[in-house]
KEPAFI-425273 format. One record per residue: residue in one letter; z, x, y of N, C-alpha, C in turn. Coordinates in nm, 2 decimals, padded with zeros to 4 digits. Each point is the difference from the previous one (the first is absolute). Layout:
// residues N
{pt A; {Z; X; Y}; {Z; X; Y}; {Z; X; Y}}
...
***
This chain:
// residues 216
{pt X; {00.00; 00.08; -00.12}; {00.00; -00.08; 00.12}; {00.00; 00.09; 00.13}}
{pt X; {-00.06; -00.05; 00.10}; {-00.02; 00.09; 00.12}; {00.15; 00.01; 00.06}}
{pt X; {00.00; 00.14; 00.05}; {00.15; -00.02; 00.09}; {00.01; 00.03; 00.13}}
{pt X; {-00.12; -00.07; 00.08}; {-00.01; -00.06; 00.10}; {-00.05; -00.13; -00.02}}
{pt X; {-00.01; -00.08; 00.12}; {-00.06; -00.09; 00.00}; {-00.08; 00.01; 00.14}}
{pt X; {-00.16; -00.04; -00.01}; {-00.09; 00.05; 00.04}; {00.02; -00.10; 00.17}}
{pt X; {00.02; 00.04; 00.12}; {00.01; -00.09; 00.11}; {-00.12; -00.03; 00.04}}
{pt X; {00.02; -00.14; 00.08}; {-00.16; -00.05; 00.01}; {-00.04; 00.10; 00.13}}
{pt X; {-00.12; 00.03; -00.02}; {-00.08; 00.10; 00.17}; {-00.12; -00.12; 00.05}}
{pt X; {00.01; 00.01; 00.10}; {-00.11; -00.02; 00.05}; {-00.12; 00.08; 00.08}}
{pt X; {00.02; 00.12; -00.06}; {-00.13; 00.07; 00.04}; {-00.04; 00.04; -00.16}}
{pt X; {00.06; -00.05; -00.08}; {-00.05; 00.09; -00.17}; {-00.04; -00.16; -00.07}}
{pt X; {-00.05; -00.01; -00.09}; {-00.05; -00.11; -00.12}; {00.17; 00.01; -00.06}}
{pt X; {00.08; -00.07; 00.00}; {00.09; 00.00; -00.13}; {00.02; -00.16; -00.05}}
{pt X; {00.04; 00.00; -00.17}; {-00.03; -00.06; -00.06}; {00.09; -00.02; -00.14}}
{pt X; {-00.06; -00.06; -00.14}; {00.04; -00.01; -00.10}; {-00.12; 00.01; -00.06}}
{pt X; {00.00; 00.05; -00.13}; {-00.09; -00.01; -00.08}; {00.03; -00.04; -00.13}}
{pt X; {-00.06; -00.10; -00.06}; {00.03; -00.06; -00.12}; {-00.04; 00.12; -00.13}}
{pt X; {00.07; -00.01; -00.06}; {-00.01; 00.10; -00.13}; {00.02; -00.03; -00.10}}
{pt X; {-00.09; -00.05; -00.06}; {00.00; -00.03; -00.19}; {00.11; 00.12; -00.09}}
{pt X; {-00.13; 00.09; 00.04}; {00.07; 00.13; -00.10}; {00.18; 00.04; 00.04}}
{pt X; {00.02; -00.03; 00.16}; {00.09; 00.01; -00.02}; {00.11; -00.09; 00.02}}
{pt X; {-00.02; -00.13; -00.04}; {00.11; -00.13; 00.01}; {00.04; -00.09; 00.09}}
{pt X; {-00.03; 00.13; 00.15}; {00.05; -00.07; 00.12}; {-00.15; 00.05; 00.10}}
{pt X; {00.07; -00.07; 00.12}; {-00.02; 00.02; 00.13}; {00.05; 00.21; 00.03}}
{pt X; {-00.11; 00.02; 00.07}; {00.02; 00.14; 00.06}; {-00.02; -00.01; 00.12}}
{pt X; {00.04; 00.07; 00.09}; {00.04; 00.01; 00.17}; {-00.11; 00.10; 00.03}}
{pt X; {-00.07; -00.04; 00.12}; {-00.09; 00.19; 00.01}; {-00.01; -00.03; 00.18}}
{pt X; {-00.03; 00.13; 00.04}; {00.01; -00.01; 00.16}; {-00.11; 00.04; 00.05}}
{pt X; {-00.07; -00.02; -00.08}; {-00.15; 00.03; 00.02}; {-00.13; -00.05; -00.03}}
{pt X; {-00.09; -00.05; 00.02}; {-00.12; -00.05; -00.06}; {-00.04; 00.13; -00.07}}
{pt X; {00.01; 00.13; 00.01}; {-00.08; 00.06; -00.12}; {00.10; 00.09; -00.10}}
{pt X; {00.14; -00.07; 00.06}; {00.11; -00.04; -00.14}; {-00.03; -00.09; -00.11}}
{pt X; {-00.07; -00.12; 00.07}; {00.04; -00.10; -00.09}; {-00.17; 00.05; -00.10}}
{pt X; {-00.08; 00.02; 00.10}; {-00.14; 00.05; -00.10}; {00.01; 00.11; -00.06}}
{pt X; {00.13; 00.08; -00.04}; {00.03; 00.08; -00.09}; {00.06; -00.09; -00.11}}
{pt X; {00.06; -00.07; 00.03}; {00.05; -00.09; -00.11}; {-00.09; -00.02; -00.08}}
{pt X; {-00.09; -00.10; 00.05}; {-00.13; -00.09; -00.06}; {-00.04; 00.12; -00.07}}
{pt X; {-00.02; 00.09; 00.00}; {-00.04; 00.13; -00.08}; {00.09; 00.03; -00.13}}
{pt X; {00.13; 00.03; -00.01}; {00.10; 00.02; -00.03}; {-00.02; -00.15; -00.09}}
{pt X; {-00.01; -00.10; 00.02}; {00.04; -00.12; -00.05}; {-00.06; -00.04; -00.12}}
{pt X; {-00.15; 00.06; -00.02}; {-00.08; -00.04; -00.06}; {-00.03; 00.21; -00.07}}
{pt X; {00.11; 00.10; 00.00}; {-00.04; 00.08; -00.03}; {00.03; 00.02; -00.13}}
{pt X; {-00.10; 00.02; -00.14}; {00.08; 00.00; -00.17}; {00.10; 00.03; -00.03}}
{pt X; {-00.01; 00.16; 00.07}; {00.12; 00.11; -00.04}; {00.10; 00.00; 00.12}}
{pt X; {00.03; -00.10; 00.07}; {00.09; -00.03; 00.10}; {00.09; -00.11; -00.07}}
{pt X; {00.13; 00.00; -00.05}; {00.14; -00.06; -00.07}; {00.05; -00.08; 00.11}}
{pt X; {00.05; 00.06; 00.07}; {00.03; -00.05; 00.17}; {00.00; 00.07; 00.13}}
{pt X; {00.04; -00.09; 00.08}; {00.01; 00.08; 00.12}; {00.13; -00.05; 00.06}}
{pt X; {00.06; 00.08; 00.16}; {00.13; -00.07; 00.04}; {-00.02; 00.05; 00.14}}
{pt X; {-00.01; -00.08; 00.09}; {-00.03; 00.04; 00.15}; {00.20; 00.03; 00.04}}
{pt X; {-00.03; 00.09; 00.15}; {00.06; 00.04; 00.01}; {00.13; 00.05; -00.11}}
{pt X; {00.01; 00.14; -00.02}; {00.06; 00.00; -00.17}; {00.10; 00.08; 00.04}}
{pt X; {00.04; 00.07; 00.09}; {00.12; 00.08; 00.00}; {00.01; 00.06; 00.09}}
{pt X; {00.14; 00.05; 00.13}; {-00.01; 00.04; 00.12}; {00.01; 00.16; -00.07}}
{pt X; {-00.06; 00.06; 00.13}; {00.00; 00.13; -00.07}; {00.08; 00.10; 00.12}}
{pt X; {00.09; 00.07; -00.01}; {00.09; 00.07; 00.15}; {-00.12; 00.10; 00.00}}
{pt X; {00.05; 00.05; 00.14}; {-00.11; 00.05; 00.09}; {00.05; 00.15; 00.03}}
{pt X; {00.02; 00.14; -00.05}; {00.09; 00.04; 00.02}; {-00.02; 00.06; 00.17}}
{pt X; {00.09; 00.05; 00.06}; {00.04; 00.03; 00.14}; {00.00; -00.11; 00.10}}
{pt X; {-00.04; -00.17; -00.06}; {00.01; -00.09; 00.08}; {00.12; -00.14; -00.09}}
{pt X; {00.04; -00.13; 00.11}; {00.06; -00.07; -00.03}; {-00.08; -00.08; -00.06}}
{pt X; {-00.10; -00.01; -00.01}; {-00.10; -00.11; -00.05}; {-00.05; -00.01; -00.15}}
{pt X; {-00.03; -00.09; -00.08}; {-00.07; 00.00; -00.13}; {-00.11; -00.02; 00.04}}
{pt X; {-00.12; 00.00; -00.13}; {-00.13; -00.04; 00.01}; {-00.02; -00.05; -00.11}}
{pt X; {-00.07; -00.12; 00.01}; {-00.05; -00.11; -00.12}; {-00.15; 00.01; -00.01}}
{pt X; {-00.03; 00.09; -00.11}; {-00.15; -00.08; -00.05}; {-00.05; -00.12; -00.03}}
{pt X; {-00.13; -00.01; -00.01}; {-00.07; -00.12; -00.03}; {00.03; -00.07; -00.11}}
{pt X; {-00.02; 00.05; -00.13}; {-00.01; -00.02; -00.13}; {00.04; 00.12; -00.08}}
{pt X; {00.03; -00.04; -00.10}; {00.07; 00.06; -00.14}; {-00.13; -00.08; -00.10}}
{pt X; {-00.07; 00.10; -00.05}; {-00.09; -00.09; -00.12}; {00.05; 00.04; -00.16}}
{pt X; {00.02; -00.06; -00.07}; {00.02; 00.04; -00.14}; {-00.14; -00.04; -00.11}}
{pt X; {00.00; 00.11; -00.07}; {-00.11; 00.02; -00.09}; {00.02; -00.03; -00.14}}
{pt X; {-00.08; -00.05; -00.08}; {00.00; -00.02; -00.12}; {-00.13; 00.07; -00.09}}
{pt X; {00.02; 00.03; -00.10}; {-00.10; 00.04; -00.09}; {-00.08; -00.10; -00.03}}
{pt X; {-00.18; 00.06; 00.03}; {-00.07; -00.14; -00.07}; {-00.09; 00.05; -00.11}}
{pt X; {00.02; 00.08; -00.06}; {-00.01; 00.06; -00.12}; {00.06; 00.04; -00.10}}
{pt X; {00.01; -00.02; -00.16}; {00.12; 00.03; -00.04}; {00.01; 00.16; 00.00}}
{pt X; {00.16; -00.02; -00.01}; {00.06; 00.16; -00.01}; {-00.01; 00.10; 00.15}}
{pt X; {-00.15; -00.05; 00.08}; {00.01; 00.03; 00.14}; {00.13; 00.03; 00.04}}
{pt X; {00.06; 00.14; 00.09}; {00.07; 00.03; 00.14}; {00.03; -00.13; 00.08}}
{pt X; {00.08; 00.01; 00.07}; {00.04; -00.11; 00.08}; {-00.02; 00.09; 00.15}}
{pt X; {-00.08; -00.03; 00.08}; {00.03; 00.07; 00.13}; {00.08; -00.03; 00.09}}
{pt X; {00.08; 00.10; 00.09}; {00.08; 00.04; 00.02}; {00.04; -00.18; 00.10}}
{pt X; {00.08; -00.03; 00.10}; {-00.01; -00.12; 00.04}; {-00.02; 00.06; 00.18}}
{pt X; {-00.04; -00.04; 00.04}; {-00.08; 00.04; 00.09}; {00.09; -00.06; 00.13}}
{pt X; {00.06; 00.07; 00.11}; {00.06; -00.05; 00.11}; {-00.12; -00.01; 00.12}}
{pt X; {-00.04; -00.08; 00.06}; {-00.09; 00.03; 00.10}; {00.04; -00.09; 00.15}}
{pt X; {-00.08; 00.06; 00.12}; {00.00; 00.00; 00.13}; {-00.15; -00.09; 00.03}}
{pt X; {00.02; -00.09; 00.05}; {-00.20; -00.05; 00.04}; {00.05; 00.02; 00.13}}
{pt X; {-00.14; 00.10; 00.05}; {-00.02; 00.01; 00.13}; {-00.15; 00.03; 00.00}}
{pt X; {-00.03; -00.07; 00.18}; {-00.15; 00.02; 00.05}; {-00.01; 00.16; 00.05}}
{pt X; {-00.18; -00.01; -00.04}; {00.02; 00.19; 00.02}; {00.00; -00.02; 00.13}}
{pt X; {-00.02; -00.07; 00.11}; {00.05; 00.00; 00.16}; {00.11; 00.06; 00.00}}
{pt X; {00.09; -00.08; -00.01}; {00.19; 00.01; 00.00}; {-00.02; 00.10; -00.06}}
{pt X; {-00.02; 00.07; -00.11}; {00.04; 00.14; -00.04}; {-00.05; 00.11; 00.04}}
{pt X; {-00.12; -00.01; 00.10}; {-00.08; 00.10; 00.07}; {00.08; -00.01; 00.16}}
{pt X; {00.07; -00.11; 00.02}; {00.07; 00.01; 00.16}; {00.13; 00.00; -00.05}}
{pt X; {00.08; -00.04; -00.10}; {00.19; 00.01; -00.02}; {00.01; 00.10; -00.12}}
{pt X; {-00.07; 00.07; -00.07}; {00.01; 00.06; -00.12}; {00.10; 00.13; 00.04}}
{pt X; {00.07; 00.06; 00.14}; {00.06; 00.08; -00.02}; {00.16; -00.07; 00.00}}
{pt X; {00.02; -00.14; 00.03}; {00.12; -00.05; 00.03}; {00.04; -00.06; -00.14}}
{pt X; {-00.11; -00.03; -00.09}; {00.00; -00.05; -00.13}; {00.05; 00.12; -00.08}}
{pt X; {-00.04; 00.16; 00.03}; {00.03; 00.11; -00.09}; {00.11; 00.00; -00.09}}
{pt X; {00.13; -00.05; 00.05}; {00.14; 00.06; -00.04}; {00.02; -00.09; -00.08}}
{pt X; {-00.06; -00.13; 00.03}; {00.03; -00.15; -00.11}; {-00.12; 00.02; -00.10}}
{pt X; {-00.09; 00.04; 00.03}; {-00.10; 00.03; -00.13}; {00.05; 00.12; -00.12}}
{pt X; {00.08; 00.09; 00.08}; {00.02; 00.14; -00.09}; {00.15; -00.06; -00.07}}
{pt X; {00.09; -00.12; 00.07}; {00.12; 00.01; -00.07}; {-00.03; -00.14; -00.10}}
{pt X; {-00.14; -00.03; -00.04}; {-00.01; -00.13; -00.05}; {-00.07; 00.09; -00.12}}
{pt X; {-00.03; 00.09; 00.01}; {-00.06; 00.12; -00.11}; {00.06; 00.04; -00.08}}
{pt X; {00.13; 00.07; 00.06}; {00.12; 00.03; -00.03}; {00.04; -00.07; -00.13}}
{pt X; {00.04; -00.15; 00.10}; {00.08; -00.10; -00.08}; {-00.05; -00.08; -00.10}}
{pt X; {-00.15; 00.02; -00.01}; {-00.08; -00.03; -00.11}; {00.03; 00.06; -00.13}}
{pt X; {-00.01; 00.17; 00.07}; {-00.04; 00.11; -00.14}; {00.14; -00.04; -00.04}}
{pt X; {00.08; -00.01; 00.02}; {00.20; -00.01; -00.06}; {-00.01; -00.08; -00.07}}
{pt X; {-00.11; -00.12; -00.01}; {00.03; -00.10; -00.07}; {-00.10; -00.07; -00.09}}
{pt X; {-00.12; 00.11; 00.04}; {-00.07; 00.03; -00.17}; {-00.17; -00.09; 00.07}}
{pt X; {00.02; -00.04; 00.15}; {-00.12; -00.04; 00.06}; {-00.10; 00.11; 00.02}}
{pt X; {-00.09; -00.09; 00.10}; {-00.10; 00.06; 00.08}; {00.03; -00.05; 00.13}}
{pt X; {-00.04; 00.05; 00.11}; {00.00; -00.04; 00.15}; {-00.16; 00.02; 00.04}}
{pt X; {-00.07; -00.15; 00.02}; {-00.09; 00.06; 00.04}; {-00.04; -00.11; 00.13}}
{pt X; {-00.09; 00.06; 00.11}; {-00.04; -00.11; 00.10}; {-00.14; -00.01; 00.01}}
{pt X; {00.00; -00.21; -00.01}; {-00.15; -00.02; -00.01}; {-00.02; -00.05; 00.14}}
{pt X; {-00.16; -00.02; 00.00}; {-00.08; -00.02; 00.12}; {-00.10; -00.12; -00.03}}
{pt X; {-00.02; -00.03; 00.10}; {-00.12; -00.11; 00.02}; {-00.13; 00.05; -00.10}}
{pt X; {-00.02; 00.13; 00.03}; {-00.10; 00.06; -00.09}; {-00.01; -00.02; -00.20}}
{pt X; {00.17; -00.01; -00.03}; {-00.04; -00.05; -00.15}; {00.03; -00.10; -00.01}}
{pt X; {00.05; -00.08; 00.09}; {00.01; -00.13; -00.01}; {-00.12; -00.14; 00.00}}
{pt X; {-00.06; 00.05; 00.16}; {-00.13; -00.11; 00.00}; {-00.11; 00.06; -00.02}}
{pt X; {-00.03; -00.07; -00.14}; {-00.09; 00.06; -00.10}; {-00.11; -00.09; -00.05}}
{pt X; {-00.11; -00.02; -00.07}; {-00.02; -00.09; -00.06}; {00.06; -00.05; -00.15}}
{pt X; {00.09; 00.06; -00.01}; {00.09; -00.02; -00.07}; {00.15; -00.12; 00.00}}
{pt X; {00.03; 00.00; 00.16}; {00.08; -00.08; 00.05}; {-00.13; -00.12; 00.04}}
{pt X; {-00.11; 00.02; 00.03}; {-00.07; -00.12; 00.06}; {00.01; -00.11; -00.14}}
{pt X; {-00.05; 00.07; -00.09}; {-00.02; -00.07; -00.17}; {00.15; -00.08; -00.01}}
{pt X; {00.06; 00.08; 00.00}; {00.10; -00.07; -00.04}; {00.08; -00.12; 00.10}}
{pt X; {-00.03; 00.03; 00.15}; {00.01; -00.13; 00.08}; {-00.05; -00.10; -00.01}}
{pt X; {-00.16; -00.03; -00.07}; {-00.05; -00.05; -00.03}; {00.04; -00.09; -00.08}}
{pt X; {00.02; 00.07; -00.14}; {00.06; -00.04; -00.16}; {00.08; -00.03; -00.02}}
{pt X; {00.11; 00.02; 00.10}; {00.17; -00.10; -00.02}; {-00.07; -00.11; 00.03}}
{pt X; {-00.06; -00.07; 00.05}; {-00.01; -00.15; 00.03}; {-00.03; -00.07; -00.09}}
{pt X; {00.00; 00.05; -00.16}; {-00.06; -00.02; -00.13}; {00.09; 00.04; -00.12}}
{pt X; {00.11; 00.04; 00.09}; {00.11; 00.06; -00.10}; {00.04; -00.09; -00.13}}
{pt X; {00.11; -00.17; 00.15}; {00.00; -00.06; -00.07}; {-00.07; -00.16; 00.00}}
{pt X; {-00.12; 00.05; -00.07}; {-00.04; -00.15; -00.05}; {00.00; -00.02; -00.10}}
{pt X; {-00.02; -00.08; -00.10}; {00.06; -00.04; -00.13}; {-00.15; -00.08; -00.11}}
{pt X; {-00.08; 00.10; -00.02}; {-00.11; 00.00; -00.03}; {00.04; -00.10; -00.17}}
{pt X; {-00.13; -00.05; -00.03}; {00.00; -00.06; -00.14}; {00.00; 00.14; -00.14}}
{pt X; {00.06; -00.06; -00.10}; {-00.05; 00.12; -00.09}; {-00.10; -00.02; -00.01}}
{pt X; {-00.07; -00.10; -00.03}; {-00.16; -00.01; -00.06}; {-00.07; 00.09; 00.10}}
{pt X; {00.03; -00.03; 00.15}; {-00.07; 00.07; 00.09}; {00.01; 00.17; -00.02}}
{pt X; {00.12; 00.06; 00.03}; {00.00; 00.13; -00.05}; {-00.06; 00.00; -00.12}}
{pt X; {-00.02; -00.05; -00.12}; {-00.03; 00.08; -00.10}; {-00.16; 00.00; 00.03}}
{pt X; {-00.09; -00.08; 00.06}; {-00.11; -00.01; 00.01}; {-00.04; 00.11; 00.06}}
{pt X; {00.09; 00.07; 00.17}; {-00.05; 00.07; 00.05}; {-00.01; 00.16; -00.07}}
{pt X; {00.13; 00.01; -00.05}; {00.01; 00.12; -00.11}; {-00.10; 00.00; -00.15}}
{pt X; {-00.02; -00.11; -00.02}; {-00.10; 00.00; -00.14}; {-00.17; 00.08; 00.07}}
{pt X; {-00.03; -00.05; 00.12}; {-00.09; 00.03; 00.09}; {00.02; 00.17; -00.01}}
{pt X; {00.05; 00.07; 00.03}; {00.01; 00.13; -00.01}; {00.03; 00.09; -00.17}}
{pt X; {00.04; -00.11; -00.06}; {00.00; 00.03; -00.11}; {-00.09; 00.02; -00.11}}
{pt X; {-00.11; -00.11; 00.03}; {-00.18; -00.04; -00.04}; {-00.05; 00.12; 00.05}}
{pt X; {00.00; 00.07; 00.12}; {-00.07; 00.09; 00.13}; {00.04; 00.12; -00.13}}
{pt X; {00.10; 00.03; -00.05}; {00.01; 00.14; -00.03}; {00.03; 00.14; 00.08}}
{pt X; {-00.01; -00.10; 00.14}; {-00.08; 00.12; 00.14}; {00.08; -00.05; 00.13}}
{pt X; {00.01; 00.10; 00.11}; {00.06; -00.06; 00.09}; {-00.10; -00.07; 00.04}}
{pt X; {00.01; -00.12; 00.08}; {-00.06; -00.12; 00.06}; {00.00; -00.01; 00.16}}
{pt X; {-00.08; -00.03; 00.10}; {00.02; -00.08; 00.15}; {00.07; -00.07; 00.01}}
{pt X; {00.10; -00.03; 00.14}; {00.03; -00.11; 00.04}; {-00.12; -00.11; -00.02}}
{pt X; {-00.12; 00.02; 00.06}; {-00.09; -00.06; -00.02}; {-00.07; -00.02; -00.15}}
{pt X; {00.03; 00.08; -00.06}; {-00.05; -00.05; -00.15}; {00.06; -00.07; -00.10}}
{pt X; {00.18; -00.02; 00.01}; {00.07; -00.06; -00.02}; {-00.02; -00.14; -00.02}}
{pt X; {00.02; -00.06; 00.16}; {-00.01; -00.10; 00.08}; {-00.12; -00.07; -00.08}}
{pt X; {-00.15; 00.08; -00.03}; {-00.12; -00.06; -00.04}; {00.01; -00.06; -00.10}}
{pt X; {00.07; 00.07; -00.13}; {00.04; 00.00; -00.14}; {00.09; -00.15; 00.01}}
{pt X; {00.10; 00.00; 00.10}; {00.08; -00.11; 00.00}; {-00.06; -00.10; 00.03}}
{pt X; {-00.12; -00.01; 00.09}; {-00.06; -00.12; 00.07}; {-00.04; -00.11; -00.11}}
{pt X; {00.02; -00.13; 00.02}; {-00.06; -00.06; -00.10}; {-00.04; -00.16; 00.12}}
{pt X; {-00.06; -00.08; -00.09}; {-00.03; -00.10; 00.09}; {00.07; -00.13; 00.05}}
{pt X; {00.14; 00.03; -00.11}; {00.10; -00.08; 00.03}; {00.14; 00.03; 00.09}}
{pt X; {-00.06; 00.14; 00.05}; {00.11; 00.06; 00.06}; {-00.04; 00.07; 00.12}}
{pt X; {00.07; -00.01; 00.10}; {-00.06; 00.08; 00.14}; {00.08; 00.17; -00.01}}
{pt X; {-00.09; 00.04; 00.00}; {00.01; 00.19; -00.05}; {00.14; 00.03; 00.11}}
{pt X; {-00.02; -00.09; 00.15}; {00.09; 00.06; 00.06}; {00.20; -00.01; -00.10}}
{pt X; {-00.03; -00.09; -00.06}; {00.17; -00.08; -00.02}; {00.03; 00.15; -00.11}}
{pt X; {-00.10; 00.09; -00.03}; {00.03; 00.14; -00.08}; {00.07; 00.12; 00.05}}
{pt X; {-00.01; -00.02; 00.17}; {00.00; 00.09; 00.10}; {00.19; 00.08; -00.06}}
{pt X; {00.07; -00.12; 00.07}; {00.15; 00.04; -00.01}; {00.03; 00.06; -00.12}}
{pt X; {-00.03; -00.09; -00.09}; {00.00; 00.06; -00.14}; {-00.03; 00.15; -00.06}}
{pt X; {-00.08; -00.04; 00.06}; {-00.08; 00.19; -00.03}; {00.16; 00.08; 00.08}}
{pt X; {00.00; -00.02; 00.12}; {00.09; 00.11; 00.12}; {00.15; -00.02; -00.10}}
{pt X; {00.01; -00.11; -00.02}; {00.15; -00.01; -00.05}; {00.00; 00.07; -00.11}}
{pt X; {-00.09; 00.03; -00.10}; {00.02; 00.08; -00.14}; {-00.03; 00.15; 00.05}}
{pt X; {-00.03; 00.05; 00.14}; {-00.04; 00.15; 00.06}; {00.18; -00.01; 00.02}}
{pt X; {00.04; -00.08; 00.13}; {00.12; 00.06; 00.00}; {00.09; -00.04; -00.04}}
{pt X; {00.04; -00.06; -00.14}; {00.04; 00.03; -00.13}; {-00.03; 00.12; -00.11}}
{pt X; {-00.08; 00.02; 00.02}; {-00.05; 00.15; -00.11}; {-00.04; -00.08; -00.13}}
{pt X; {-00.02; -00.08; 00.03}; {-00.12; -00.02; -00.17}; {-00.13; 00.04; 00.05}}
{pt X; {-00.05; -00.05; 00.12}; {-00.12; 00.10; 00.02}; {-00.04; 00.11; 00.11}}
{pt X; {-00.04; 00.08; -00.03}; {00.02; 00.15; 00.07}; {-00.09; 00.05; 00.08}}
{pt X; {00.02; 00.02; 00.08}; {-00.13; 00.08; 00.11}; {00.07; 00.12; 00.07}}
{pt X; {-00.10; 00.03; 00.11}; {00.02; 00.16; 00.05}; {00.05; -00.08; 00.17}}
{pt X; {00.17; 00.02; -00.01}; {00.07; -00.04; 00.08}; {-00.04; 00.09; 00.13}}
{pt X; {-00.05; 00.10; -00.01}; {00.00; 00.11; 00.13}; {-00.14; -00.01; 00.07}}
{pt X; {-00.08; -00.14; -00.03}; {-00.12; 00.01; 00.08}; {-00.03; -00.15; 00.03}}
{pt X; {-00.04; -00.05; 00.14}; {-00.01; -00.12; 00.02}; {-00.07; -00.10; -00.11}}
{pt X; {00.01; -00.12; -00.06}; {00.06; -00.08; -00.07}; {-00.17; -00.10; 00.05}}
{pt X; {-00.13; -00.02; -00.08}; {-00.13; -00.05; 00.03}; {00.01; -00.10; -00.11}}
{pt X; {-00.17; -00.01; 00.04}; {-00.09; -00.09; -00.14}; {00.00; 00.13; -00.06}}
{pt X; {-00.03; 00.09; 00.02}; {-00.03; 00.10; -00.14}; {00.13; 00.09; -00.03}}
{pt X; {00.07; -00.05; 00.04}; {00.17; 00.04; -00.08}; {-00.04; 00.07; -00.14}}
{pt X; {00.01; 00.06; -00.11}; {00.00; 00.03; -00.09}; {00.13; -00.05; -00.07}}
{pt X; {00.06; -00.07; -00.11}; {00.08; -00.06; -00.10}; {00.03; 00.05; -00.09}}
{pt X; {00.09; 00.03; -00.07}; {00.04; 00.03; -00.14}; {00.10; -00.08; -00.04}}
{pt X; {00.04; 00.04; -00.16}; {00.12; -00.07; -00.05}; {00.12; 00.13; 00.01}}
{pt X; {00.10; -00.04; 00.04}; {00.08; 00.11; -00.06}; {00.03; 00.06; -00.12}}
***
C-alpha cells in the first residue's frame, strides 16, 4: 500500500487507476504515471505493481523521497529467474534536462536503498513509455471486458487453426463473413481475444487491416 497519499494538484493530471492485476484502485500524479500503468497492467512478466512504495531518507537533509512505483516480477517461463523488482521514478526528459541536478541526491539515495534490498532503481521517460506499444494497448482495453460467446471465440480461433499460418486482420474478418452475419459484429471479438492472449500479434507496431495473427 502506498505510504503517501497522493494530494490533488492542479497544474499535474492526478487520478486513480483501476487495476485488475492488482485488486484495487492506484493513485498516480501524473498522466504519464498512469500511462505507465496501462503498460505495466497488461505486462505478462509483470506480478504487480505498488505506486508510491516506500519513503526513502535523504542523507545530509530533513526530507524523504517517494518514488513512483515498486514493480514486482514473475517468471513466464518455467524454471525461468525472476527479475529483480524494479523501484522506478517517471519523469519528462524536459524536467530532467532543467531539475536533474536537484533530483541528484534523491536519485543516488533511492539507488542505494534499492541495492540493500535486492531491487533496481531505475528512471523512466516519455521516450519508453509513448510507444506504439502504449497506443495498442489504449486501444484494446476497451475490449478487455466484453463477454464474448463461446461459439463465437471458437470460430475465430478455429479460423487460424484451418490457416496453419499467420493470418490479416483483414483476412480473418473475410473467412468469418458470411451472409447471415454483418462481418463488423467480429470486430470486438477479434480485439477482445488479442487483449486476452488467445490471439497474438506484434504489440510493438501500430495495429491495421494487415495486422499479422497467430495462435499462441
Amino acid at each position: 500500500m502506498p505510504v503517501r497519499k497522493i494530494p490533488k494538484n492542479y497544474l499535474h493530471v492526478t487520478g486513480s487507476f483501476a487495476s485488475q492485476k492488482n485488486g484495487r484502485m492506484l493513485g498516480f500524479e501524473s498522466l504519464l504515471e498512469k500511462e505507465y500503468m496501462t503498460l505495466m497492467e497488461f505486462d505478462e512478466a509483470v506480478d504487480h505493481f505498488e505506486e508510491q512504495p516506500t519513503s526513502i531518507p535523504i542523507p545530509g537533509s530533513s526530507q524523504s523521497y517517494t518514488p513512483d512505483l515498486l514493480v514486482h516480477f514473475r517468471a513466464i517461463k518455467p524454471h525461468a529467474a525472476i527479475p529483480r523488482p524494479l523501484l522506478i521514478e517517471i519523469k519528462h526528459t524536459s524536467d530532467l534536462a532543467k531539475n536533474g541536478h536537484k533530483y541528484a541526491s534523491k536519485f543516488a539515495a533511492a539507488k542505494s536503498y534499492a541495492e540493500k534490498n535486492g531491487w533496481e532503481f531505475i528512471v523512466i521517460t516519455e521516450k519508453e513509455i509513448r510507444t506504439p506499444r502504449l497506443a495498442n494497448l489504449k486501444f484494446l482495453r476497451e475490449f478487455r471486458n466484453i463477454y464474448p460467446k463461446e461459439g463465437d471465440i471458437t470460430a475465430v480461433l478455429e479460423v487460424l487453426k484451418s490457416a496453419k499460418k499467420k493470418l490479416t486482420f483483414h483476412e480473418i474478418k473475410s473467412a468469418l463473413h458470411s451472409d447471415t452475419r454483418d462481418v463488423l459484429s467480429w470486430i470486438p471479438i477479434i480485439w477482445h481475444l488479442v487483449i486476452t492472449r488467445k490471439l497474438m500479434v506484434d504489440m510493438d507496431r501500430p495495429l491495421t487491416d494487415e495486422t499479422p495473427f497467430w495462435l499462441p
